[in-house]
TIBA-230632 format. One line per 10 residues: number of its first residue (from 1); their letters; for each residue x, y negated, z negated of C-alpha. Coordinates in pm, 1 decimal, decimal comma, padded with zeros to 6 digits. Layout:
<nodes>
NUM> a> X:Y:Z ~ ...;
</nodes>
This chain:
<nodes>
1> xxxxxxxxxx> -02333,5:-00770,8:00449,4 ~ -01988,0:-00873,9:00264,6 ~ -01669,2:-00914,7:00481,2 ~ -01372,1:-00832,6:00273,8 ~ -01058,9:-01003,3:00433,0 ~ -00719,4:-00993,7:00381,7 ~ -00554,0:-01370,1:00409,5 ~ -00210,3:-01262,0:00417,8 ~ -00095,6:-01265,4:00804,6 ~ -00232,6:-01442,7:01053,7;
11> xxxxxxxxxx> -00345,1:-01121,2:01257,0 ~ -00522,6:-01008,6:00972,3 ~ -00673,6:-01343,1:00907,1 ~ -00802,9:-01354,7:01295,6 ~ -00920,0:-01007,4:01266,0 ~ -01167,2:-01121,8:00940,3 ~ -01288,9:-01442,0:01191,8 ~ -01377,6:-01114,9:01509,7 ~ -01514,2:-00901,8:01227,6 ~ -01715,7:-01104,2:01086,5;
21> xxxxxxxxxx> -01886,3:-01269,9:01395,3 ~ -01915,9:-00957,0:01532,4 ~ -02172,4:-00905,0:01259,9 ~ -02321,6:-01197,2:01269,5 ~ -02438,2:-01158,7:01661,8 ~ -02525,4:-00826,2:01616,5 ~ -02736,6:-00861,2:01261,0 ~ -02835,3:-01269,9:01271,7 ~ -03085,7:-01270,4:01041,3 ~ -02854,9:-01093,3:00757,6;
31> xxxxxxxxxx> -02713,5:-01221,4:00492,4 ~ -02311,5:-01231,0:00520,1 ~ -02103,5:-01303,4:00237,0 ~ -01734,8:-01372,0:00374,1 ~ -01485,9:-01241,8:00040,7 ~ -01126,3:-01116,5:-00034,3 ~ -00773,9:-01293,9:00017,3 ~ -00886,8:-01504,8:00333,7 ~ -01203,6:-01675,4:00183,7 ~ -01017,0:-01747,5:-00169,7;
41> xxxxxxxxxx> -00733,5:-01948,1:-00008,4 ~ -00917,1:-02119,8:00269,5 ~ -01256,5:-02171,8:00106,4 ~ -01289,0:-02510,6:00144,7 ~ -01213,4:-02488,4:00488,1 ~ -01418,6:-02163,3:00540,9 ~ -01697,2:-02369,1:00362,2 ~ -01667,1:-02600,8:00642,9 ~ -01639,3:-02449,6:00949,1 ~ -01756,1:-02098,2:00861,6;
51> xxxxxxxxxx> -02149,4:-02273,9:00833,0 ~ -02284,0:-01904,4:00947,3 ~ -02199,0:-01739,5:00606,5 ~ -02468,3:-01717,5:00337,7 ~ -02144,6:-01727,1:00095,2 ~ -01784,7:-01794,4:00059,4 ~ -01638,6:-01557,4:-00231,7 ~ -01335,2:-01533,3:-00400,5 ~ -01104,4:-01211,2:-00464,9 ~ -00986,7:-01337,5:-00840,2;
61> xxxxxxxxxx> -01324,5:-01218,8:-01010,7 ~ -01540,9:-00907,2:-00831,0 ~ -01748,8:-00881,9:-01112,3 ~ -01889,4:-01218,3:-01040,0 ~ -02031,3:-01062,2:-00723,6 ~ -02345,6:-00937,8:-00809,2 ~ -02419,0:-01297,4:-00937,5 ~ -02332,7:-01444,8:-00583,7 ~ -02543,9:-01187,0:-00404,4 ~ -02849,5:-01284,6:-00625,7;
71> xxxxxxxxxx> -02820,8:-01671,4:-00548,1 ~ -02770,6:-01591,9:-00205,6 ~ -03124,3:-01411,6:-00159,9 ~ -03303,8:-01720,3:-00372,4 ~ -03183,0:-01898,5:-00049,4 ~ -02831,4:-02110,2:-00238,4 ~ -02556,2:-02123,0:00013,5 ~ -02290,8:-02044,6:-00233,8 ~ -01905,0:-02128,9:-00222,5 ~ -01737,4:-01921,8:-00554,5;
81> xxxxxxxxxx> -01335,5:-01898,9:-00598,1 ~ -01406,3:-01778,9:-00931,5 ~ -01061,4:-01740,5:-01151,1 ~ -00940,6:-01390,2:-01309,8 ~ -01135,9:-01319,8:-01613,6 ~ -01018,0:-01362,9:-01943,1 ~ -00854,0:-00986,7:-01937,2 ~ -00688,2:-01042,9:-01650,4 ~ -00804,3:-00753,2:-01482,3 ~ -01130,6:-00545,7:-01401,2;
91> xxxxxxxxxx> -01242,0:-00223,7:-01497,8 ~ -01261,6:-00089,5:-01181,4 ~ -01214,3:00269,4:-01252,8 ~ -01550,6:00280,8:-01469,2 ~ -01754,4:00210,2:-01154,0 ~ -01978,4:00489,1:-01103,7 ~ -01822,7:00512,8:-00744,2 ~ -01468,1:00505,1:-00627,3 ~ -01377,4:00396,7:-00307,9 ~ -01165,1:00635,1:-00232,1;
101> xxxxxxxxxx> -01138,6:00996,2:-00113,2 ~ -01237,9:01290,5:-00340,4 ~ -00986,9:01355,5:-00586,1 ~ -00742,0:01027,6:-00544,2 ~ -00796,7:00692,9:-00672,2 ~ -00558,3:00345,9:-00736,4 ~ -00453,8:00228,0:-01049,6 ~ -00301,6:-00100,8:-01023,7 ~ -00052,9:-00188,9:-01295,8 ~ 00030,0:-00542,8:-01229,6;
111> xxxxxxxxxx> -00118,1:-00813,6:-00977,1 ~ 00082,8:-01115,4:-00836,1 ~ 00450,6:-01121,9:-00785,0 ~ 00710,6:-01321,8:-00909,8 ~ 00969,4:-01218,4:-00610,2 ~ 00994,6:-01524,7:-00404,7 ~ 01066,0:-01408,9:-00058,0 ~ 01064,6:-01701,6:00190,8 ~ 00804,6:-01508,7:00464,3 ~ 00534,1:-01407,1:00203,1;
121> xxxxxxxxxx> 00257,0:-01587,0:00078,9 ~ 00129,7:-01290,0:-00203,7 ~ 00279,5:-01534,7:-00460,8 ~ 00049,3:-01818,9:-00327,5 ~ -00258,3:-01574,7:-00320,1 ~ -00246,5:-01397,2:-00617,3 ~ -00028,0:-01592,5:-00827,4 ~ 00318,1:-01545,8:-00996,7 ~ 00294,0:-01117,0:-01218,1 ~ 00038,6:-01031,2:-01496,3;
131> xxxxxxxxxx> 00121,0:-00679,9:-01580,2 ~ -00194,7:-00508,2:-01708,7 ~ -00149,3:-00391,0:-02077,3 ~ -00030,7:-00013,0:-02120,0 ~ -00329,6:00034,6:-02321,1 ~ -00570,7:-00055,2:-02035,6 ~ -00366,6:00144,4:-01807,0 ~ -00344,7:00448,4:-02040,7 ~ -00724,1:00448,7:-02076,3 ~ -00781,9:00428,0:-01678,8;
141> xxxxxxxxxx> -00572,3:00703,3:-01635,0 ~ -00742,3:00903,8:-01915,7 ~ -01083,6:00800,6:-01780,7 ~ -01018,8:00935,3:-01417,2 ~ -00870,5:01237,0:-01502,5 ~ -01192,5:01313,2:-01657,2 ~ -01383,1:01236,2:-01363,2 ~ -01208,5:01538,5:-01203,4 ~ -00881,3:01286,3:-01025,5 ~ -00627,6:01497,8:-00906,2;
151> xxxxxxxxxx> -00432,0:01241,1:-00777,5 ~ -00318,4:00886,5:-00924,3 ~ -00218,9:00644,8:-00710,5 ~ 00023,5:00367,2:-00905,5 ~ 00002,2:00004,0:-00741,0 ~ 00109,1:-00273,7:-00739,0 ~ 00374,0:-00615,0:-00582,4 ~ 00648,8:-00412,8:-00754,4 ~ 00598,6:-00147,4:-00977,7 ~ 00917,5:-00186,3:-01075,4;
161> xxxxxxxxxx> 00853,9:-00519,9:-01264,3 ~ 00571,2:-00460,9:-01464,2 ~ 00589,9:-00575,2:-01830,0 ~ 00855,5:-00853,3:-01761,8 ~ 00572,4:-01061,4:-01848,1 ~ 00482,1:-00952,0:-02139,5 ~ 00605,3:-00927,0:-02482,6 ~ 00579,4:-00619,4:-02604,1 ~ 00913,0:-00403,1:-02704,9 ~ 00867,5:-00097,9:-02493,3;
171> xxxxxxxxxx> 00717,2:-00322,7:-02190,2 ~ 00895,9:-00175,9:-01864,7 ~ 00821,2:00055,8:-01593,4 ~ 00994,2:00317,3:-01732,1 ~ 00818,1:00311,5:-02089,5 ~ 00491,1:00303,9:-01888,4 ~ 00519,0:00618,7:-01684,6 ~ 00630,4:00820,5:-02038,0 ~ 00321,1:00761,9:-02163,5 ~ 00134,7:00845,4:-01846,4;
181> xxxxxxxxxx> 00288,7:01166,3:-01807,5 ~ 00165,6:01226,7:-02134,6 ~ -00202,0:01250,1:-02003,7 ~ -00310,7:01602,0:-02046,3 ~ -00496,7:01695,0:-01700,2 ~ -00455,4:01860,0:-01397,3 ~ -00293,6:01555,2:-01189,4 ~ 00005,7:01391,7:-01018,6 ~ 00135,8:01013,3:-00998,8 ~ 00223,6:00855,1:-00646,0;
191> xxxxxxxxxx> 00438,0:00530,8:-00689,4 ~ 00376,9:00305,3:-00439,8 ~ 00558,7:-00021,7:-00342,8 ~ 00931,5:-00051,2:-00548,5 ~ 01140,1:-00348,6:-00458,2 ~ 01479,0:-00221,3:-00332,8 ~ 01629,6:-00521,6:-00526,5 ~ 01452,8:-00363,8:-00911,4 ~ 01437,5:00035,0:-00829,6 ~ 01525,6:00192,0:-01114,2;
201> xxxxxxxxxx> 01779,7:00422,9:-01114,7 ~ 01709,6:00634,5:-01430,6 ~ 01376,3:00723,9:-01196,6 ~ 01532,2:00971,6:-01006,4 ~ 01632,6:01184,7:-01330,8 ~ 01303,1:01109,6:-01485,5 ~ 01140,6:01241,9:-01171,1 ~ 01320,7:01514,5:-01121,6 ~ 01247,2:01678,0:-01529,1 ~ 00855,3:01570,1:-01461,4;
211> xxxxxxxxxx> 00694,2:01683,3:-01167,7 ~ 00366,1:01565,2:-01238,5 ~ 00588,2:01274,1:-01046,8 ~ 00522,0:01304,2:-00633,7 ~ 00889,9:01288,3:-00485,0 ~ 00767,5:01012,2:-00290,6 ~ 00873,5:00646,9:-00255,9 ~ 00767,6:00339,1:-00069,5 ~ 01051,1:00094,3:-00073,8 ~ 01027,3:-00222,4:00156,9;
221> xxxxxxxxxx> 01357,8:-00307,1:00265,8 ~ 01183,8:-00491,2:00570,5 ~ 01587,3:-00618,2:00726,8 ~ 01950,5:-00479,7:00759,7 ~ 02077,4:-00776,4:00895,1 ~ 02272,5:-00949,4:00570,3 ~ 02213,0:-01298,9:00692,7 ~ 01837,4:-01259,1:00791,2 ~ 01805,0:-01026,6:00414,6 ~ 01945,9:-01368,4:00244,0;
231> xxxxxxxxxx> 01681,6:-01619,2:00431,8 ~ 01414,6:-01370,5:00365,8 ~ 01539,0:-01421,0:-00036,0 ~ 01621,5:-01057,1:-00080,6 ~ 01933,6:-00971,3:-00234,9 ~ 01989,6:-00640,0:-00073,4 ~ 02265,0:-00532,5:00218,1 ~ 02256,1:-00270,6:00454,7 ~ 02529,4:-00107,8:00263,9 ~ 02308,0:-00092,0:-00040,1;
241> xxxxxxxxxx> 02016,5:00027,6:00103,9 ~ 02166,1:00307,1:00264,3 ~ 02326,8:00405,6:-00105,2 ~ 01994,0:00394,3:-00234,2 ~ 01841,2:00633,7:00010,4 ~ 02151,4:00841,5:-00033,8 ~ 02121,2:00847,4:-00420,9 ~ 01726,7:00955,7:-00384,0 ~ 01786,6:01246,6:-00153,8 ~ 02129,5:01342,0:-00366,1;
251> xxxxxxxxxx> 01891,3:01402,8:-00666,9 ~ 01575,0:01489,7:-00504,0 ~ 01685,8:01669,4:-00170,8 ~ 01252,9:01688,7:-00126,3 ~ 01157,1:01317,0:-00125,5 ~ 00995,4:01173,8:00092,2 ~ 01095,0:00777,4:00217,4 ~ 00837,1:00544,0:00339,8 ~ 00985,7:00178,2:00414,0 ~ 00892,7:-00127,0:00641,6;
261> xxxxxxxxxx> 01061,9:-00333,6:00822,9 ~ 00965,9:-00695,6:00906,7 ~ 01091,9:-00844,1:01271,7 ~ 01071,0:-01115,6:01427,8 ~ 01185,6:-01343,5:01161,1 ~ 01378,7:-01737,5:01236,6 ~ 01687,8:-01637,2:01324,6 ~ 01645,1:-01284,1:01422,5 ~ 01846,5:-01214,3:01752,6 ~ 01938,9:-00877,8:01992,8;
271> xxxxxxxxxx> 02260,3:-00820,0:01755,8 ~ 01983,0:-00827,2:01403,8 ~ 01745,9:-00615,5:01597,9 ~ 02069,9:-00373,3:01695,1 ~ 02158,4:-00378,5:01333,3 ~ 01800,1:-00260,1:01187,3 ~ 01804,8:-00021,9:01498,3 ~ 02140,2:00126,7:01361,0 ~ 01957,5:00117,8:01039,9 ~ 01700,5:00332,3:01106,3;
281> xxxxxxxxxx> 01928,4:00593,4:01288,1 ~ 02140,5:00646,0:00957,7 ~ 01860,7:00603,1:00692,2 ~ 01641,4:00914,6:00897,3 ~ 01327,5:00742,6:00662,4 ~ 01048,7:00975,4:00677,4 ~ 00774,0:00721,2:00772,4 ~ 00840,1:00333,0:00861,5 ~ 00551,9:00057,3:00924,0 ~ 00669,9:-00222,0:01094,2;
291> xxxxxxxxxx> 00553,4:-00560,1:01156,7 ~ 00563,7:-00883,6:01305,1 ~ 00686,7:-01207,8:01115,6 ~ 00382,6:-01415,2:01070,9 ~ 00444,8:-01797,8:00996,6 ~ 00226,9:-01882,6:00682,3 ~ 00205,9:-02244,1:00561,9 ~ 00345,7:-02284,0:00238,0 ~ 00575,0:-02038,7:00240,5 ~ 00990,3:-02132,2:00288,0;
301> xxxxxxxxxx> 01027,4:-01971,7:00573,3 ~ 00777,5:-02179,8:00776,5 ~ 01032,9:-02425,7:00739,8 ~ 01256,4:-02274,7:00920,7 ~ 01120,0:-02283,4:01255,3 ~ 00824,3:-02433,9:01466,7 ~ 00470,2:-02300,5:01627,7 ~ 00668,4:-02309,3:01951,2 ~ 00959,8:-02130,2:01860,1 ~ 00766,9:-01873,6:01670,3;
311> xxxxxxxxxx> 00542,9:-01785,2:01919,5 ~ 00843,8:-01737,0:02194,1 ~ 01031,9:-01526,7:01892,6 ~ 00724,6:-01336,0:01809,3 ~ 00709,8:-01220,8:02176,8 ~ 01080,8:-01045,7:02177,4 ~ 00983,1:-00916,2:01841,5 ~ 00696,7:-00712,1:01977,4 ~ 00939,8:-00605,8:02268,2 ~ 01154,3:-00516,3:01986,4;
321> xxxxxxxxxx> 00901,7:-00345,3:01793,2 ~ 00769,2:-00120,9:02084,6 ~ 01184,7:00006,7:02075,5 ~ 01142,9:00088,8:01718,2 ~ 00837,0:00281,5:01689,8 ~ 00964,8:00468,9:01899,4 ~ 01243,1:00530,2:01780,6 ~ 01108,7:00591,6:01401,1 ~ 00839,2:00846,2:01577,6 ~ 01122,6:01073,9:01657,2;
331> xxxxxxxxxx> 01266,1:01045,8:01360,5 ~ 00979,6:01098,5:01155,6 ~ 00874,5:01390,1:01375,4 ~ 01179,2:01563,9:01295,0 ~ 01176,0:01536,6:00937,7 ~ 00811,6:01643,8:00934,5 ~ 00920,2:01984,7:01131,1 ~ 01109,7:02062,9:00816,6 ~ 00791,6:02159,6:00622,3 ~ 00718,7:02406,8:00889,4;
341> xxxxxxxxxx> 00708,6:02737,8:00694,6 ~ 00697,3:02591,5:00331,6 ~ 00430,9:02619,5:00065,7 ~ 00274,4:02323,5:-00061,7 ~ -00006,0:02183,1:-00238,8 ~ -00262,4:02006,6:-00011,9 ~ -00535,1:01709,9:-00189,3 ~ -00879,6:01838,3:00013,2 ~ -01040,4:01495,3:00102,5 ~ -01261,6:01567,2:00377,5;
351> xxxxxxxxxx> -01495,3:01821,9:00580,5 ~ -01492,9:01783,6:00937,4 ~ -01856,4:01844,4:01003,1 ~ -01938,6:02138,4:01212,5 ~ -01537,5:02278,0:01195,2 ~ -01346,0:02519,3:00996,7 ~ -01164,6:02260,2:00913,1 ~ -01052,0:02042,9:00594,4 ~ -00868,8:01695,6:00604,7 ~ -00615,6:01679,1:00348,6;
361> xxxxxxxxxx> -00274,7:01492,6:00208,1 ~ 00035,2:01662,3:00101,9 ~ 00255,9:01523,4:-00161,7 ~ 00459,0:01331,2:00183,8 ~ 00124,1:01151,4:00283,5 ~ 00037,2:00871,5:00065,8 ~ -00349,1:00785,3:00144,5 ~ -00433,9:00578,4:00450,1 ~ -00065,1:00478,6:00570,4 ~ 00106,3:00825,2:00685,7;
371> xxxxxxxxxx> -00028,1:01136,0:00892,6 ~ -00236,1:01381,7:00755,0 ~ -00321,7:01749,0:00682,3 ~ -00556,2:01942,5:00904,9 ~ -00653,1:02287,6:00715,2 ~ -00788,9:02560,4:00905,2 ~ -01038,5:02709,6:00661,2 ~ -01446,1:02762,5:00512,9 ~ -01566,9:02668,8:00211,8 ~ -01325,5:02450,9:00094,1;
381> xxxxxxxxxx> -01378,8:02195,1:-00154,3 ~ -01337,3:01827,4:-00116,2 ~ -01129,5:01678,1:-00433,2 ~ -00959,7:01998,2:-00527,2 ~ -00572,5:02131,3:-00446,7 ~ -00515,2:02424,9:-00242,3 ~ -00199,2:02602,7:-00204,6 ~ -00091,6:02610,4:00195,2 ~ 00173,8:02727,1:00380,6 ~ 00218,3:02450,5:00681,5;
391> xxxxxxxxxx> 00210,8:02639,9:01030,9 ~ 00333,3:02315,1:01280,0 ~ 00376,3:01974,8:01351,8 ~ 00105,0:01812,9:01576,4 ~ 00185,1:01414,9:01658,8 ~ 00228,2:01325,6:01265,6 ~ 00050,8:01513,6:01091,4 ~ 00060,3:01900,2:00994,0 ~ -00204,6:02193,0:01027,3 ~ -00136,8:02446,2:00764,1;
401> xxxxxxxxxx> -00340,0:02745,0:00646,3 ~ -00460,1:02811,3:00229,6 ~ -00312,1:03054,8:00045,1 ~ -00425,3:02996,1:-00316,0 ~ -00531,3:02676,1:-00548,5 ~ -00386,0:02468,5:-00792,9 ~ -00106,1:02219,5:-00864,4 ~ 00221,5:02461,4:-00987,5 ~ 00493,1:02180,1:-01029,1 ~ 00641,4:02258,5:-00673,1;
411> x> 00411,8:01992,4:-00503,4;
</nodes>
C-alpha cells in the first residue's frame, strides 16, 4: 500500500499521519510505503517515529519507485529521498495509465517556485523553478493528443514564469502556448495557477483569437488587505486586483475566475477580514477556495507570530471563513445561473452506474476543484465532448441535456 502525502499545511500533513494508520490497523500485515511532499521533507523524522512503514519515499524521483517496492518485499526497511533525475522531470504522460479522468490529463510545465511568499513552504519542498524544456512539453502534448486527450490541463507554481530559468531566446509563457496551439488535434488548454503579480496581459488577446484556449483562469490573490498582501510578499493591492478581473471580463465577457483566498494570517484583524469580504462582493469571482493560514517552520512568516497566538488567530479565522463561504456560495450560484439556457461543450468523464446519467466538466469546471456536470442521457461515451444545452443550477453544479458532439470553438 503507498500513502501519497502532501507536506504542505499542517492539516494536510495530520491527515497523511490518520490515513495512513488507518491502513495500517485495518491491513497490519501489509506492506506500507509512506511517499509524496510529507515523507521527502520530514524523512528523517518519519524514519524515526513512523517505525510502522515498510518505507519512507521521496516525491523528487517516482521512477525510483518500483526499485523501493522491490527492496521492500526482500524484507529492507528502506528510507529513499531520491533527487530529480538528471532531466529534471519524468515522463509521466508515456505511462500506459493516466490518473486522471477519460479524456483530461496534466501537463506540468515547470516545478518549484521562485516567488518567495512569507506563508508558503513550496519553495522549501520543491525547490526554487526548473521550467521543463518546450521540446519535452511539445512532445507530451503531441503524445496525449494521440491517446485520444481532449482536454490539456497546463500546471504548474506559476505558469506565468516558466522559462525565466532558462536560456533559450523564445523562453516565456507566451512563446510556449504558440507552439502548443500549434498541435493539430481535437483538444483545448486549461491554464491553471497564474500569479496575479506575472499575469500576462497580452493573454487575454491571445486567448480571445485562439479558442483552443478555455476562458478560464485560476489566479491566487489569497488577501485584499494592502498591509497583510505586503507581509505575505505579494506585491499586489486590492485596487489592482480588481483591474485585473475587470480587464479579463472587458476582453472575454465568458471567463470564468477561480481565486483563493488565505485567512487567518499574523496580523489579520475584523477590519482585513471586512476588507477581503468587500473584496469578494465587487470581484463576483466565479469560484473561490479558501483556507486557513498554517504556520510552517522555515518559512518568514512563522516568525511573525507564536504557537499560541496562532492557534487563538486560527480560531477567528475559521469563524471568518464560515462568513465567507457563504458568502462566495451565493455569489458563485448566481454566476452559474447565467449558463442556464446556453450551449456548451461538456468533457464526458464518468457513467453513473445503473443511471441515465453522465458526469461531466464544462469549460467553467476545472477537474477536481469546482462543481460539475450531471448529463441526463444513454450511451454516452466517457472521454468524448458532447454538445449540451444546460437546463438548471442544482447546489454548484449544472444538469444539462446533449444536443450534438464535438468541440466548435464556442466552448
Amino acid at each position: 500500500i503507498i500513502v501519497n502525502t502532501c507536506g504542505f499545511i499542517e492539516s494536510a500533513r495530520a491527515e497523511a499521519i490518520d490515513s495512513f494508520f488507518d491502513l495500517y490497523g485495518s491491513n497490519p500485515e501489509a506492506k506500507i510505503i509512506f511517499s509524496g511532499c510529507m515523507a521527502q521533507r520530514y524523512a528523517d523524522e518519519l524514519s524515526a517515529e513512523l517505525t510502522e512503514a515498510s518505507a519512507i519515499f521521496g516525491n523528487r524521483d517516482l521512477s525510483k519507485l518500483p526499485e523501493v517496492v522491490g527492496r521492500v518485499f526482500s524484507g529492507e526497511r528502506v528510507v529513499s529521498t531520491p533527487e530529480y533525475p538528471a532531466s529534471g522531470f519524468e515522463d509521466v504522460y508515456k505511462r500506459s495509465r493516466l490518473l486522471s479522468f477519460d479524456g483530461s490529463a496534466y501537463v506540468k510545465i515547470s516545478e518549484g517556485c521562485n516567488h518567495r511568499c512569507s506563508y508558503c513552504a513550496i519553495p522549501i519542498i520543491r525547490g526554487p523553478l526548473r521550467s521543463k524544456p518546450m521540446a519535452i512539453i511539445l512532445e507530451e502534448v503531441t503524445s496525449l493528443i494521440a491517446r485520444g486527450v481532449k482536454e490539456i490541463n497546463l500546471i504548474g507554481q506559476d505558469l506565468a514564469s516558466w522559462g525565466r530559468d532558462l536560456k533559450e531566446a523564445d523562453a516565456h509563457f507566451m512563446a510556449l502556448l504558440k507552439r502548443i496551439v500549434e498541435v493539430e488535434g481535437d483538444f483545448v488548454i486549461r491554464l491553471l495557477y497564474i500569479h496575479p503579480d506575472t499575469f500576462p496581459m497580452e493573454l487575454l488577446e491571445f486567448i480571445r483569437n485562439h479558442p483552443k484556449i478555455l476562458p478560464y483562469f485560476d489566479i491566487p490573490f489569497q488577501h485584499a488587505k494592502e498591509s497583510i498582501l505586503r507581509s505575505m510578499g505579494r506585491r499586489g493591492t486590492k485596487a489592482s486586483h480588481l483591474a485585473l478581473i475587470q480587464k479579463i471580463r472587458e476582453a472575454l465577457p465568458e471567463a470564468v475566475i477561480r481565486s483563493t483566498i488565505l485567512l487567518g494570517y499574523p496580523g489579520e484583524d475584523e477590519d482585513s477580514f471586512a476588507e477581503v469580504m468587500d473584496f469578494l462582493i465587487q470581484a463576483q469571482l466565479d469560484w473561490v477556495g479558501s483556507f486557513v493560514y498554517s504556520l510552517e517552520e522555515g518559512t518568514k512568516a512563522a516568525e511573525l507570530t507564536n504557537e499560541r497566538a496562532h492557534r487563538k488567530l486560527a480560531s477567528k479565522a475559521r469563524r471568518f471563513q464560515q462568513e465567507l463561504e457563504a458568502l462566495q456560495l451565493s455569489i458563485t450560484q448566481a454566476r452559474l445561473k447565467t449558463f442556464v439556457g446556453r450551449k456548451i461543450d461538456v468533457l464526458i468523464e464518468e457513467h453513473v452506474e445503473g443511471e441515465e446519467l453522465y458526469i461531466g466538466r464544462t469549460y467553467a469546471q476545472a477537474p477536481e476543484v469546482d462543481g460539475l456536470t450531471v448529463v441526463l442521457a444513454r450511451d454516452l461515451v466517457p472521454g468524448t465532448v458532447v454538445r449540451c444545452g444546460i437546463t438548471r443550477v442544482n447546489g454548484i453544479d449544472f444538469e444539462a441535456i446533449p444536443l450534438h458532439g464535438g468541440y466548435d470553438g464556442s466552448h
